[in-house]
MDAnalysis code that builds the backbone (N, CA, C; Angstrom):
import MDAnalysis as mda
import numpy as np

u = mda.Universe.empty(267, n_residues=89, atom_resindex=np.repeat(np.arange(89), 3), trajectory=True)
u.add_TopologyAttr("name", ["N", "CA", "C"] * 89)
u.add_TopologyAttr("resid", np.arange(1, 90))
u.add_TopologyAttr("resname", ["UNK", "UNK", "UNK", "UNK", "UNK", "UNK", "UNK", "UNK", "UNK", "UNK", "UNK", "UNK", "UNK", "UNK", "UNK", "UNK", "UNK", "UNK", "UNK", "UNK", "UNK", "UNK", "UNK", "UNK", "UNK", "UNK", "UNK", "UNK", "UNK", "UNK", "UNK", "UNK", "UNK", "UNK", "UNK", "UNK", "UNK", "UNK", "UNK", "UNK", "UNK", "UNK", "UNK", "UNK", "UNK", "UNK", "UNK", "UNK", "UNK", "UNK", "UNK", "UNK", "UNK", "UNK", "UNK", "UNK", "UNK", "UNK", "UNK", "UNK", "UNK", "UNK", "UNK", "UNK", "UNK", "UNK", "UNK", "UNK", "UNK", "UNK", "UNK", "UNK", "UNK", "UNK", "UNK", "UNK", "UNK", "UNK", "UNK", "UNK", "UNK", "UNK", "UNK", "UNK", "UNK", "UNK", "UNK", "UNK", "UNK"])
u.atoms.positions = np.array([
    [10.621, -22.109, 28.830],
    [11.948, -21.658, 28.462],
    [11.838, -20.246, 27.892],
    [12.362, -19.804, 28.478],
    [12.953, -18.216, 28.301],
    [13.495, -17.736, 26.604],
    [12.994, -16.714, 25.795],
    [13.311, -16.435, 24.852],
    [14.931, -16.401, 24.829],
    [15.662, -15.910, 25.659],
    [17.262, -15.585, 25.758],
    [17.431, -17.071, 26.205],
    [16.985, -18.167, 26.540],
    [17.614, -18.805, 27.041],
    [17.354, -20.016, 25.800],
    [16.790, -19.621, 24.799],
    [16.354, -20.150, 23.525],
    [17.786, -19.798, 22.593],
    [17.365, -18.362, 22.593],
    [18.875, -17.801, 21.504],
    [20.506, -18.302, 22.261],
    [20.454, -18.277, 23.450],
    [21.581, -18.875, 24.175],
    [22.156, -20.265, 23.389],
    [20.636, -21.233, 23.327],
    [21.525, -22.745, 23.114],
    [21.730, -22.871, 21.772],
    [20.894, -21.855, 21.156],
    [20.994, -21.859, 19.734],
    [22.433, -21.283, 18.801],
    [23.106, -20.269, 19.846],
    [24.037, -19.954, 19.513],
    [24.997, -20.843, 19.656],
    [25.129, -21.474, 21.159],
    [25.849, -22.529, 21.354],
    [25.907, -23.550, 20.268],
    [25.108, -24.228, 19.839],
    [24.864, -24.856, 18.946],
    [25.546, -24.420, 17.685],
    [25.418, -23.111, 17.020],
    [26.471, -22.853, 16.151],
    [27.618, -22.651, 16.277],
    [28.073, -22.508, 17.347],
    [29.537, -21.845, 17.463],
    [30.209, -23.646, 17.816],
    [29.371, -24.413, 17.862],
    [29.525, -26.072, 18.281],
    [29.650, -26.267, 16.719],
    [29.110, -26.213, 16.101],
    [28.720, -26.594, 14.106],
    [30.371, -25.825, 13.816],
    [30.234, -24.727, 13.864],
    [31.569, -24.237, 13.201],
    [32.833, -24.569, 14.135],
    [32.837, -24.724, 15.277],
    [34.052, -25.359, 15.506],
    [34.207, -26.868, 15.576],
    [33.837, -27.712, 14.773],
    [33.688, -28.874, 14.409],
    [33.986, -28.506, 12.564],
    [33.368, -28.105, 12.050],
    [33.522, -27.707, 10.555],
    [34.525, -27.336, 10.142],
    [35.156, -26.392, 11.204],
    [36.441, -25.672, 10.734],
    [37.246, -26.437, 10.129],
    [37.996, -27.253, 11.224],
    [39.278, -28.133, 10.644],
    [38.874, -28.524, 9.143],
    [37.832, -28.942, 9.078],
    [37.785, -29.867, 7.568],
    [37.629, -28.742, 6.357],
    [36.792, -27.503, 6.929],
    [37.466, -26.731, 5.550],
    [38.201, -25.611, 5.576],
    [39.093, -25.704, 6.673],
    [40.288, -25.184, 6.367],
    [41.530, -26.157, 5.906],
    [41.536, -27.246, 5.708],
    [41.989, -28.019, 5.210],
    [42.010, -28.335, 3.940],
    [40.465, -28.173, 3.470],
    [40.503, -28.232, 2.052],
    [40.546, -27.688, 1.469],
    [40.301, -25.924, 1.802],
    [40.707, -24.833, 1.198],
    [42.578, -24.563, 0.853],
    [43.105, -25.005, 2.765],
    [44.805, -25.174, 2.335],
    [45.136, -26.124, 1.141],
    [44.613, -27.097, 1.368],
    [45.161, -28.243, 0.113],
    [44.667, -27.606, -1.666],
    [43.262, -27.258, -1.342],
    [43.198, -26.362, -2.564],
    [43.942, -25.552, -3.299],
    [44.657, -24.420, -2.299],
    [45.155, -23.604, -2.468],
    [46.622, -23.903, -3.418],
    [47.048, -25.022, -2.826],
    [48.562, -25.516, -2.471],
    [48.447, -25.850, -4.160],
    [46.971, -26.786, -4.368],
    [46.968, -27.909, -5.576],
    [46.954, -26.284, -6.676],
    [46.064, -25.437, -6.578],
    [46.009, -24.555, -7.715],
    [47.208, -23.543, -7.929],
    [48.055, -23.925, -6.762],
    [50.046, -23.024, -7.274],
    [50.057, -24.176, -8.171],
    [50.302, -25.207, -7.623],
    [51.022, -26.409, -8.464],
    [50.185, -26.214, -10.126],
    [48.993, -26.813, -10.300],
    [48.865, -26.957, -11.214],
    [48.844, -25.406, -12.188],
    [48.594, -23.936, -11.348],
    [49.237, -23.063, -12.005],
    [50.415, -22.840, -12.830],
    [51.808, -23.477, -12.018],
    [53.058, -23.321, -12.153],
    [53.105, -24.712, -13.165],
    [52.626, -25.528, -13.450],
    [53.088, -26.428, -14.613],
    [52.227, -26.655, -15.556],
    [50.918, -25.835, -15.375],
    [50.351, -25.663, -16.673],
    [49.370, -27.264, -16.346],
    [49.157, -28.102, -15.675],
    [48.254, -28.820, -15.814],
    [46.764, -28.719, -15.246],
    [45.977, -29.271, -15.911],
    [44.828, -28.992, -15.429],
    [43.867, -30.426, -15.506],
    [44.037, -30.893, -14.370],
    [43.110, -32.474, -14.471],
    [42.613, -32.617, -13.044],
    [41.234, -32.608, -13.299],
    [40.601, -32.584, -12.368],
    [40.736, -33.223, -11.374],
    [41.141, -34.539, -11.459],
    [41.223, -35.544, -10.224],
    [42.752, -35.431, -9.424],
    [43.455, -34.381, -10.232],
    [45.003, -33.856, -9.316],
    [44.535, -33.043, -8.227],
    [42.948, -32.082, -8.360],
    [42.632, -31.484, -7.445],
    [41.443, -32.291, -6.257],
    [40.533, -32.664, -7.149],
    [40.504, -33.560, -6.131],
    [40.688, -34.651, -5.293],
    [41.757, -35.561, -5.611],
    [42.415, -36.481, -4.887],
    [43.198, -35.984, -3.549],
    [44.001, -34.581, -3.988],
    [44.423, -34.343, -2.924],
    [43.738, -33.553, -1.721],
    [42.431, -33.244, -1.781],
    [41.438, -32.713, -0.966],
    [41.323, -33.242, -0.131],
    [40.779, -34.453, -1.279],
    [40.025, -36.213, 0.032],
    [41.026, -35.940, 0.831],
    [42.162, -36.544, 0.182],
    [42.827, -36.833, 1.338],
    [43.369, -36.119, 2.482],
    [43.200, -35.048, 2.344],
    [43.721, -33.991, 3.721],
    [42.609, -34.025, 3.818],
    [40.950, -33.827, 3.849],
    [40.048, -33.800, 4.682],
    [40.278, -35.402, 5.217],
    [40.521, -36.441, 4.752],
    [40.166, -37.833, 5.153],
    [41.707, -37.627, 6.765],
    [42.689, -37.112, 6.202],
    [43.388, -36.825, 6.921],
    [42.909, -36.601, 8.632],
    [42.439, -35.385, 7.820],
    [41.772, -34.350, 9.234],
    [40.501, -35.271, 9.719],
    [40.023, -36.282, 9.463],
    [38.779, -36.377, 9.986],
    [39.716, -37.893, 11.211],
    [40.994, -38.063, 10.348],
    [41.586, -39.266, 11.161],
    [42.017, -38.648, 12.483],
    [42.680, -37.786, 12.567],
    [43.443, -36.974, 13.155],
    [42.623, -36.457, 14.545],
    [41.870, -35.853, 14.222],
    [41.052, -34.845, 15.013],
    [39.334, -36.063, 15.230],
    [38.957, -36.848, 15.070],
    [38.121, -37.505, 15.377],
    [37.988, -37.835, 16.852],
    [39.092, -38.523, 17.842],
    [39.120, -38.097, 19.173],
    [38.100, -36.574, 19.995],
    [39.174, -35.605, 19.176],
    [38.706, -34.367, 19.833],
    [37.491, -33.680, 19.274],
    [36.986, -34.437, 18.149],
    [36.105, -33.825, 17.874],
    [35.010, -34.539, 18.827],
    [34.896, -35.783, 19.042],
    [34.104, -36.877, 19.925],
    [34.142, -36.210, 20.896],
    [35.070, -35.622, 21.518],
    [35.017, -35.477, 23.171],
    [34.533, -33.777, 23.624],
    [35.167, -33.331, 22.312],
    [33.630, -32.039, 22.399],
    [31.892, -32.046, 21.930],
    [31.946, -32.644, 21.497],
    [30.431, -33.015, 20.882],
    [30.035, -33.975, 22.152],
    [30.862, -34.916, 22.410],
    [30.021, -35.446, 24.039],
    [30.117, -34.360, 25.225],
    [30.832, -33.466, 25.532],
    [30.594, -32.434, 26.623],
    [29.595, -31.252, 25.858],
    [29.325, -31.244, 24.875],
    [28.110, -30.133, 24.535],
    [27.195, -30.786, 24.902],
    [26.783, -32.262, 24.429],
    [25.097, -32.859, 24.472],
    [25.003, -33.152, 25.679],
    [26.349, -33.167, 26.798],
    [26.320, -33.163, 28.305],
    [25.700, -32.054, 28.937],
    [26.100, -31.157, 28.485],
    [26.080, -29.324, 28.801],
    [24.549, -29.239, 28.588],
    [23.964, -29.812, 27.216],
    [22.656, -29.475, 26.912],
    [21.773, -30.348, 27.224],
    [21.981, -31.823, 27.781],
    [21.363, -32.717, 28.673],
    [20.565, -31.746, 29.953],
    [22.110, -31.717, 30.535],
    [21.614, -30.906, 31.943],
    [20.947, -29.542, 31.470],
    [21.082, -28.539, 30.593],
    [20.778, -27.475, 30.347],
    [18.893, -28.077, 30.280],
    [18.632, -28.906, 29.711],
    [17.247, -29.051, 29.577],
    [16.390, -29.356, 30.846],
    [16.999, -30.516, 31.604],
    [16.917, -31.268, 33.233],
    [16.891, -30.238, 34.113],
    [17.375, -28.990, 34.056],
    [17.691, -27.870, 35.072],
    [16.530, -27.797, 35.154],
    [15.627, -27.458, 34.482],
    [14.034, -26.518, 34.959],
    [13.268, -27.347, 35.229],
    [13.131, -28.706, 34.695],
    [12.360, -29.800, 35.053],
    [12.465, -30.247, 36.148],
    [13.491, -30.187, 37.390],
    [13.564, -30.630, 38.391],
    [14.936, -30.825, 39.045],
])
């Protein structure tokens, strides 16, 4: 295997990690965001107001998007099945 054809799957591979990652923390950063107006604007500060509502928009997002996350992660390890099988025969 070819040095470029090394950095190739390797990139693939990350740009596979972060578009799988995304949804969940851009989610928890939005819900973050949302929880620290709120508890800005009324003066409270209790920890489990911020994180309760995290879980649950990541638990959200992992309900939501679990399909599509499955059906890209099975066409990558497809992609990189054959990507390996190519030179072998």
């Amino acid at each position: 295997m070819s040095s470029d054809a090394i950095l190739a799957a390797v990139h693939g591979m990350l740009v596979m990690t972060l578009t799988l990652a995304a949804p969940f923390l851009l989610a928890a950063v939005i819900t973050s965001f949302v929880v620290g107006l709120l508890q800005a604007a009324t003066r409270i500060s209790d920890l489990t107001l911020s994180f309760v509502p995290r879980f649950v928009a990541v638990m959200a997002v992992a309900f939501f998007a679990a399909a599509w996350m499955a059906e890209r992660m099975a066409d990558y390890i497809e992609r990189a099945v054959a990507a390996v099988q190519a030179p072998l025969g």
